[in-house]
TORTOR-642391 format. One record per residue (C-alpha): x, y, z; residue in one letter. Coordinates in steps of 0.05 Angstrom, whole numbers, plus 5000, padded with zeros to 4 digits. Layout:
! residues N
XYZA
...
//
This chain:
! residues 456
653907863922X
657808393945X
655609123928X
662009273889X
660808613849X
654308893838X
657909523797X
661909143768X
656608673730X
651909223717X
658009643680X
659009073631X
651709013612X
651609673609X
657709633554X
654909003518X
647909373511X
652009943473X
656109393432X
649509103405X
645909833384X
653109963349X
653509383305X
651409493234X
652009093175X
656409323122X
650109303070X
646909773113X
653410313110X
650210963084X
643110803077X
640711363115X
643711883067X
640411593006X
632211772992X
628311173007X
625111092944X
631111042904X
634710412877X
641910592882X
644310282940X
651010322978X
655209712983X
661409463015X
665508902996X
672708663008X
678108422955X
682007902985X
683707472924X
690307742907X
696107382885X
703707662913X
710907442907X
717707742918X
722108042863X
729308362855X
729109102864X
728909552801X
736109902803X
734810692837X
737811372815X
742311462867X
746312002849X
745912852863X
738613012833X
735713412885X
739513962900X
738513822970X
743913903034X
739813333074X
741112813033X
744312193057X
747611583027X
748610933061X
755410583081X
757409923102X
754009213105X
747708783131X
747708083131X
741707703156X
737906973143X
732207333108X
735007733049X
743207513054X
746808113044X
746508783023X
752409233026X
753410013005X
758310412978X
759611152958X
762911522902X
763112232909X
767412802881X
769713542912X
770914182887X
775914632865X
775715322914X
779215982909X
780415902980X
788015492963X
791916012931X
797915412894X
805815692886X
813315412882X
815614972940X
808614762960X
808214283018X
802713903056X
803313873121X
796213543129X
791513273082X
785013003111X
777912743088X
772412893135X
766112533134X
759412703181X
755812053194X
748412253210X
746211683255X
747810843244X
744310293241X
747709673277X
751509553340X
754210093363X
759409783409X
762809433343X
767909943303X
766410093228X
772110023187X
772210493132X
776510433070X
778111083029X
780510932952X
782611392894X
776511432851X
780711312773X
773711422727X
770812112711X
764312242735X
759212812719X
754413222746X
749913312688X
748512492685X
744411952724X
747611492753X
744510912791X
744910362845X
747709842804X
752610302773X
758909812764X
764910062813X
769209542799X
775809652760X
773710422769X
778710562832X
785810422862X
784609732900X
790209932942X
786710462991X
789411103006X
787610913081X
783410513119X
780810723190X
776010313241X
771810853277X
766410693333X
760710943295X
756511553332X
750511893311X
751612713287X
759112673286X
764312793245X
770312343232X
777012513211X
781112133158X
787912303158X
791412093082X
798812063080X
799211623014X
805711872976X
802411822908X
796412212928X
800112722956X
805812722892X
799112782854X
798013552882X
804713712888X
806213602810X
801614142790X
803414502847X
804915182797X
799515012743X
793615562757X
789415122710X
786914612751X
785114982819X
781415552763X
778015072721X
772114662759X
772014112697X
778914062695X
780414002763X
775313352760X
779213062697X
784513062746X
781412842819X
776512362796X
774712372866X
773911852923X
771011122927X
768710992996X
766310253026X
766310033096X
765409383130X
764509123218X
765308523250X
758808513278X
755007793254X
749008273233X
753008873200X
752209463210X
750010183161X
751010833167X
747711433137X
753211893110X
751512673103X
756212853041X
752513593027X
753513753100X
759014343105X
763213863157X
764413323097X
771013653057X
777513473039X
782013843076X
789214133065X
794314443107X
799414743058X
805015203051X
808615522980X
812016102964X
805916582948X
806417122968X
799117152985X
800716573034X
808116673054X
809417313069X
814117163119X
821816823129X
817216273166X
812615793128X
805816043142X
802815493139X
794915533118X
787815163112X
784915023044X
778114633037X
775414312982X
767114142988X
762713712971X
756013932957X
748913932924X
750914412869X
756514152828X
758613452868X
756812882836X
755212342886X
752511642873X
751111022919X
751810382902X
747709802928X
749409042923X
745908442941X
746407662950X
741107252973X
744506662959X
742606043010X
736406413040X
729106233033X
728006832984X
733306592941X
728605982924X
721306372913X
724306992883X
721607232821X
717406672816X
710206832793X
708206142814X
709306192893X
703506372930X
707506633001X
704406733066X
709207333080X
710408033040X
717508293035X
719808963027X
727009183032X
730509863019X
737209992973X
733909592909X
733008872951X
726808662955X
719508842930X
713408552928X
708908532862X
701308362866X
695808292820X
687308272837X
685707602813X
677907722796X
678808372773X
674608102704X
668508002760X
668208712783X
668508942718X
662208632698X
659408922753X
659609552719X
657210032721X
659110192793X
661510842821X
668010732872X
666311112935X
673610852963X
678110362964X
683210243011X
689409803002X
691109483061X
697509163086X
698208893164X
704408883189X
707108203217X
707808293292X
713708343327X
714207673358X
712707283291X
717507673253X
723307843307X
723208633264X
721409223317X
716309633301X
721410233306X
725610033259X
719210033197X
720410413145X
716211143152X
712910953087X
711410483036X
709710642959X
705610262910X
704410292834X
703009952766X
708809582726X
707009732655X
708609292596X
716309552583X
717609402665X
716410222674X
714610372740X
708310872742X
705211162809X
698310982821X
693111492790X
690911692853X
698011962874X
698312312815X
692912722818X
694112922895X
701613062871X
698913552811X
695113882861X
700314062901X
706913962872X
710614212933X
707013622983X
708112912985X
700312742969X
699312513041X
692812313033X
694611822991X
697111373045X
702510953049X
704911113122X
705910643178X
700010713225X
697210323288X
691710083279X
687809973339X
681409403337X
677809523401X
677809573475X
680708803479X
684208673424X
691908793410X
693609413371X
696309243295X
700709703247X
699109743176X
700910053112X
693910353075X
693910613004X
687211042981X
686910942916X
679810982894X
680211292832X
684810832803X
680710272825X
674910652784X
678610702721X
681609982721X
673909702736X
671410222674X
678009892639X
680810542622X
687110262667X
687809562634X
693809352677X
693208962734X
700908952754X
703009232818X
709009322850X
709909472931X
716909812953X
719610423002X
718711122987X
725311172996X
729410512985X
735611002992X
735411153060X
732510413097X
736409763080X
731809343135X
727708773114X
719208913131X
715108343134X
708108383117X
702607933121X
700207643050X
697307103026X
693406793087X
687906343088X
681006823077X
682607173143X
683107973157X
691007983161X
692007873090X
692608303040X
686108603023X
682209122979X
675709433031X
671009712972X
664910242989X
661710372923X
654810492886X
651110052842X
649310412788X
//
């Protein structure tokens, strides 16, 4: 044998020598912090009986709540074989401003909406054809509105224009409205200070704009529209006889713009869906199937609801005190599920479906959130993570929840219900499909509960 073959055997001994002295059994986890003499002894165990199925969204507030200039709404369509398709569309209204000073003998030159797509999610290289429409339904800022919020019958079917853009990430497009009525519609209250003065009654007036867009491309396409951002206005190129405008024997002919913001814009996205003639059509909201795949999906498609099946078991194992348990959900890999690991959602959120169909955050998220009301309770979990097994084995990504002091309260039965729903942090934002492993044979891909806790 060679002397570098030599090296190279010794080095793995070497390794598998270290492997062995490493290994410890999972009863023996924390034995050396406890007093020899005394009975309480710290045990791990694993959850895996746990019974998950797909179900319809629950409807999201999707309109102006946060008082935030970041916010985005979604626009367009995605159709796939998975979930069928989902497609988005906006409402939104704009503002008065003192900036447009009206007179006699006004006339419009130009009269445009601009709109600042943030980034897209498609093909690229197919054009997004965007339809604007005359919104014909109040709308108001002191109300929730949400995803399913019925459009239909609430705007002009004929649009005011429709415009096929090639969609570009941090760019603003320019939609150019030259629809008689429209335009009759500001020049018949062209002397009547009451509208441009009056915020409310301005809106009773210009309900505002319904906006929907559809590509060509066989997989759709979405883009994330930035209404708060200052480059999304209507905009007006005008002329009267003010004097504060025209103070010359020429037209002067002058900018007006009317915003949209987080402040006094109501805003609301609408999500729709149709699953009709895919596999989920067939298991959804169906407490009997027993799936070997999780879904999740943003814009109110898809979640997943889950229940512990022995949870009766642990609580007669009580009394017990919960050093942690951690929720675990693997992510399919790429290959099995043809999704990317880019395009995963950030962050997945879990909690308890109480008996009215409520929606309450785990305990655990609660109490992190109370803590800090400014933070996001990161240590609660819920982020997509690699998760790496070892020197030879393929890294994973998975979603982990901590939630150990829920866990202790449901064993103690102080938290009775064992209903749990699994959906995005932010279903506004993501309208992919994530597939997550489930309900496996007794493998350590499926769903599972990893419990460290004290017999008392």
């Amino acid at each position: 044998m060679k002397k570098r073959d030599l090296w190279v055997v010794a080095i793995m001994m070497i390794m598998a020598g270290l492997a062995a002295s490493c290994e410890i059994g999972s009863s023996d986890l924390g034995d050396d912090l406890l007093p020899t003499d005394d009975e309480v002894s710290l045990l791990y165990d694993t959850i895996v009986e746990i019974s998950a199925y797909p179900v319809t969204g629950k409807s999201l507030v999707t309109s102006e709540t946060r008082y935030r200039p970041d916010v985005l709404m979604l626009l367009g369509g995605t159709e796939d074989t998975i979930v069928g398709s989902s497609v988005a569309s906006i409402v939104t209204q704009f503002n008065t401003t003192s900036g447009f000073k009206n007179g006699p003998n006004m006339e419009i030159d130009t009269l445009m909406l601009m709109l600042h797509m943030s980034d897209y999610i498609g093909d690229m290289e197919q054009e997004l054809t965007i339809g604007i429409h005359e919104f014909t339904e109040r709308i108001y800022f002191d109300s929730l509105y949400k995803s399913d919020y019925d459009m239909e019958g609430k705007y002009n079917p004929l649009p005011l224009l429709e415009k096929s853009v090639l969609p570009a990430g941090e760019t603003t497009f320019e939609f150019i409205i030259e629809d008689p009525d429209f335009i009759d519609k500001w020049l018949a209250i062209e002397e009547d200070t009451n509208y441009f003065r009056n915020d409310s009654i301005f809106k009773d007036y210009f309900n505002g704009f319904y906006i929907s867009a559809h590509t060509s491309s066989p997989e759709g396409g979405m883009a994330r529209i930035l209404l708060n951002n200052s480059a999304t206005r209507l905009s007006m190129k005008y002329a009267n006889d003010s004097t504060e405008v025209d103070s010359t024997a020429e037209r002067d002919f002058v900018w007006a713009h009317f915003m949209i913001n987080e402040y006094s814009s109501q805003k609301i996205n609408g999500f729709e869906h149709d699953h009709s003639g895919t596999y989920l059509s067939t298991i959804m909201d169906d407490e009997t199937v027993n799936p070997p795949v999780a879904y999740v999906q943003g814009m109110a498609g898809v979640n997943t609801r889950f229940t512990f099946d022995k949870l009766e078991e642990w609580m007669e194992k009580s009394p017990i005190a919960i050093n942690s348990a951690t929720l675990v959900f693997e992510v399919m890999p790429e290959e099995e599920s043809g999704i990317l690991y880019k395009d995963m959602p950030d962050r997945l959120m879990t909690g308890t479906i109480l008996e009215d169909y409520s929606f309450e955050p785990i305990y655990d998220f609660l109490i992190l959130k109370n803590s800090n009301p400014n933070a996001d309770a990161p240590a609660f979990g819920g982020y997509f993570k690699a998760d790496s097994k070892g020197m030879f084995d393929d890294t994973t990504y998975v979603y982990r929840f901590e939630i150990p002091l829920h866990f202790q309260n449901m064993v103690e039965g102080a938290k009775p219900d064992n209903d749990f729903i699994l959906q995005l942090d932010d279903g506004r934002v993501n309208p992919r499909i994530t597939k997550l492993w489930s309900n496996l044979p007794a493998t350590n891909q499926r769903i599972r509960l990893e419990i460290v806790y004290l017999k008392l």
